[in-house]
N, C-alpha and C positions, 0 to 999 in steps of 0.2 A: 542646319545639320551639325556645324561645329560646336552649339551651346547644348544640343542632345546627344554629341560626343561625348564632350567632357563632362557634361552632368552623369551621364550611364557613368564612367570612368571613375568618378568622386562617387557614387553610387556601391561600385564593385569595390573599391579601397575601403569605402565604408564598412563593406560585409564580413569581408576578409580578415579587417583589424578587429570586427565584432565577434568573430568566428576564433581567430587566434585568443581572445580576452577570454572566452567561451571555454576555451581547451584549456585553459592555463588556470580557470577557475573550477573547472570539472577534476581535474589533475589532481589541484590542490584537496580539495574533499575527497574524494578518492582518498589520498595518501594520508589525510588525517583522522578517518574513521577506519582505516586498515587496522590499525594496532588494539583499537578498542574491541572493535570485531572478532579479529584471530584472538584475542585473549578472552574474548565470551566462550568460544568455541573452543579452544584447548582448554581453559582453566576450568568454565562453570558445565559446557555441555560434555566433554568428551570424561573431566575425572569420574564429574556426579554419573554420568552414564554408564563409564565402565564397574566405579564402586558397583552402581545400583545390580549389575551383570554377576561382580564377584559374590557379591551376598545370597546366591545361586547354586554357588559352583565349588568345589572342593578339587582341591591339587592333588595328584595321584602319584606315585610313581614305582617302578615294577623293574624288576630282572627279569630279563628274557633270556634265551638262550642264543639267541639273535643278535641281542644289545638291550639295553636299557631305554625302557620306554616312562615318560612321564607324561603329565598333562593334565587340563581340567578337564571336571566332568562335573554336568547339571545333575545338583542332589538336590530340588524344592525347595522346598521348607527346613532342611536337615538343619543347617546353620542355624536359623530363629529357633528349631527344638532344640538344641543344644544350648543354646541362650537359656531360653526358659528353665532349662534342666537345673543352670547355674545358678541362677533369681533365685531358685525354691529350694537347693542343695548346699548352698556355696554360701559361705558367713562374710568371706571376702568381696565375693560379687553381690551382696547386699550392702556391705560397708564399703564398697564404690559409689552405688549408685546414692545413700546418702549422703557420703560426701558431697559430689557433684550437684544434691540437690541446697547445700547450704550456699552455694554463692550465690544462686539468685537472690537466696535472702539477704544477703549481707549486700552485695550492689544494689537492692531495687530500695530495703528498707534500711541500710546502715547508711551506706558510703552516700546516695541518691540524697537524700535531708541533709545531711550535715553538706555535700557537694551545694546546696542548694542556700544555705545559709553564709556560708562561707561565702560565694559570691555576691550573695546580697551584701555583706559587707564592705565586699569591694567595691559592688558598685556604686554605692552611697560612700565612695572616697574617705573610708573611715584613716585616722593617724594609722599609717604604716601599710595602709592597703598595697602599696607599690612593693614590699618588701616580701609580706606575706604570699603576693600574686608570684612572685619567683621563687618562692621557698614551695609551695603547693605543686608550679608548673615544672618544678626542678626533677620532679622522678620518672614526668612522661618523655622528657630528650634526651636520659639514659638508658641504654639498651638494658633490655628486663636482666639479661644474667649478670650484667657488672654491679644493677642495683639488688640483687637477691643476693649477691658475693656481701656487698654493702651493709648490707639489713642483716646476715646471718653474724659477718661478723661483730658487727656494733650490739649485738644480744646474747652475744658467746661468752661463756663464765667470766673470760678474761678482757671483754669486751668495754665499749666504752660507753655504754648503760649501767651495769654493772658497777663501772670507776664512778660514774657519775652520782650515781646516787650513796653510794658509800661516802664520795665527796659531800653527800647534804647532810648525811648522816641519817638516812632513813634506811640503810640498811649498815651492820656494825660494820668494822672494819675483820676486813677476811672471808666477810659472810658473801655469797653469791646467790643469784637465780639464775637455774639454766632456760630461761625461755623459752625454747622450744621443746620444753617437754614441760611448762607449765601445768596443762591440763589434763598430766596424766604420766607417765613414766613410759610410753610406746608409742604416743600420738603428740604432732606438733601441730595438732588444726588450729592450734588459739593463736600462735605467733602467723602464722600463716591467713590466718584470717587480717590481722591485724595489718598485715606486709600488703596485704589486698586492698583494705581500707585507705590505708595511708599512699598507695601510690595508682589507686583509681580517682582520689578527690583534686587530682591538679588538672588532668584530663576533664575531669566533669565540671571542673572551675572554666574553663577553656571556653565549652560550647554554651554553659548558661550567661556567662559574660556578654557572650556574643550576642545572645537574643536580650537581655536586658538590656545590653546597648541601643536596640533599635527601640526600644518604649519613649513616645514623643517627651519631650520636657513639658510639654504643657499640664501631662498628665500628672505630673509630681506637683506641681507649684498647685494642681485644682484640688488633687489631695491635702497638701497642707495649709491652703485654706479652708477649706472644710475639717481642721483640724485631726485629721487625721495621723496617728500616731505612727511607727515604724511597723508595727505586727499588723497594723492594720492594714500599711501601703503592700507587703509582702505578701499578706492571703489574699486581699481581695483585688489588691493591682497589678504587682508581681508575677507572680506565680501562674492564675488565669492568662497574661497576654505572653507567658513564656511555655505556655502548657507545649505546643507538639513538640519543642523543644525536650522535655522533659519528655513526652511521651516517648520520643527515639530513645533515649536514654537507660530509660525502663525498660524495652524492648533488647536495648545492648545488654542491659542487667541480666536478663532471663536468659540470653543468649550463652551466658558463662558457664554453665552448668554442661554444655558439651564443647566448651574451647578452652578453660581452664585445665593447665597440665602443666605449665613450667616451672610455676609459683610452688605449688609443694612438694612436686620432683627436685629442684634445684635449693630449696630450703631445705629439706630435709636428707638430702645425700640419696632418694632412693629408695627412702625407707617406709614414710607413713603419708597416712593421706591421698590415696590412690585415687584418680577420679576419670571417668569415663572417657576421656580426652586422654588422658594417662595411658590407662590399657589398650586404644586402640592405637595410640605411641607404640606401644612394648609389642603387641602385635604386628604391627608392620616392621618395627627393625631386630623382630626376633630371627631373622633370618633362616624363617621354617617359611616356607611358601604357603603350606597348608593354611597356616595363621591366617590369611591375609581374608580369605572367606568370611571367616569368623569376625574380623575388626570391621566388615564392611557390613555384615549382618548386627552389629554392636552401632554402628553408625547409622543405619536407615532405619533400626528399630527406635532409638532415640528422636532421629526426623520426624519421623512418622506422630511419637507421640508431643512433640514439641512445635511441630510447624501450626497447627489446630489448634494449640493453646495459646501462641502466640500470636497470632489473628483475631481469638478470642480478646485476649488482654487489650489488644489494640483497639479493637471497634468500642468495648466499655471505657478506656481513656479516653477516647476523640468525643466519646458524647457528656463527657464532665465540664468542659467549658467548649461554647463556638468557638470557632474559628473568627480571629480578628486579622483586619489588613490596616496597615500603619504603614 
């Protein structure tokens, strides 16, 4: 009786201490899927689904003799016919929407190659790679407005582009370029363009690093014994076992064409280069309510025709090289 005492006894302490480990481990998950959770839910379901609500709905508001009434009201489609009205009327709503469409070009086929080059340099530890890798990586741990303050000024008549090259003597003494109105006397897309280039390639150095890091060494040493040259190891070694790397990348690329809005708003004072991301900006802090319809039908029409083509783009990337595991 007293050895099936104490065994039940060391039994129940057993369960007990198993039962408190049990809570204390349920606790913890709990508490640390809390925040990711409430943040799926306020951030991605409750905005996208109120947007997708406002793109709907038009803000009203009326004098009564009673009091003042406001409020929305469900108008359809009014908002996308009002869109469309502007695509086909509007010189300006067509010179947004190509604006907005040169970044993807410029990220998938400027900044993307050259980002892509530039790392293979480093990774092959060429003289000064270490120097270059912080000089590249240097404009993605500045906040974008300190480095667009940066960039305008160093391109400013009286700037320190301008001194410099007067310094080499490639332009006379006294002589300037205004940069930002390079390409035209009303538009600064060329410096703006280039302000994109120059401070998405440290960023893009970043994440193709990372995947070239993980390519075995054995793979380099069987290449240059089979004499393989450096353009060689980069198309057909490189590049293939850094591919979904790069394919995220391209996908970020396309993505810019409705998230680009600081870059030529805060380059240019305000004034040129407007782009889709921009006006639905200007709309929401116009401080007309009614706008907000409008920016949310400017946002889900763009969705709509951009989530499909970049799924498209995706599925044709993934089938250009297999999938490798290393």
């Amino acid at each position: 009786m007293d050895g099936n005492s104490s065994f039940g006894n060391e039994r129940k302490a057993d369960n007990k201490k198993r039962g408190r480990h049990f809570n204390v481990r349920t606790l913890f998950i709990i508490l640390m899927l809390a925040y990711p959770v409430l943040h799926f839910l306020v951030m991605w379901v409750f905005v996208n689904g109120y947007s997708i609500a406002l793109s709907f709905q038009r803000y009203f508001s009326t004098i009564r003799p009673a009091g003042y009434d406001k409020g929305w009201n469900f108008v359809g489609f009014d908002n996308f016919k009002n869109l469309f009205n502007l695509i086909k009327s509007d010189e300006n709503t067509r010179e947004m929407f190509a604006n907005s469409l040169m970044y993807p070009v410029i990220s998938c086929l400027v900044t993307l190659p050259l980002s892509i080059i530039a790392a293979y340099f480093m990774y092959k530890k060429v003289a000064g790679s270490s120097f270059f890798r912080v000089v590249f990586f240097f404009p993605s741990i500045v906040p974008l407005i300190i480095l667009t303050l940066i960039y305008r000024y160093s391109v400013a008549p009286d700037g320190l582009v301008n001194v410099l090259l007067q310094k080499l003597h490639i332009l006379e003494k006294g002589e300037i370029v205004s940069f930002l109105n390079v390409f035209g006397e009303d538009t600064a897309a060329g410096a703006v363009y280039i302000f994109c280039i120059w401070a998405g390639i440290g960023y893009n150095i970043i994440l193709l690093n990372s995947g070239m890091g993980k390519i075995p060494q054995e793979l380099q040493e069987s290449a240059m014994l089979d004499g393989a040259g450096p353009m060689t190891e980069l198309f057909r070694i490189v590049i293939p076992l850094t591919w979904p790397t790069i394919t995220t990348m391209f996908i970020l690329g396309m993505m810019s064409c409705i998230n680009v809005y600081m870059q030529p708003k805060f380059l240019t004072m305000d004034k040129y280069g407007k782009t889709v991301a921009w006006m639905i900006y200007d709309y929401a802090q116009g401080g007309r309510p009614g706008d907000l319809g409008q920016a949310a039908s400017l946002g889900l029409f763009c969705t709509v025709i951009l989530a499909p083509t970049i799924l498209l783009v995706k599925h044709f990337l993934e089938k250009c090289f297999a999938d490798v595991d290393f």
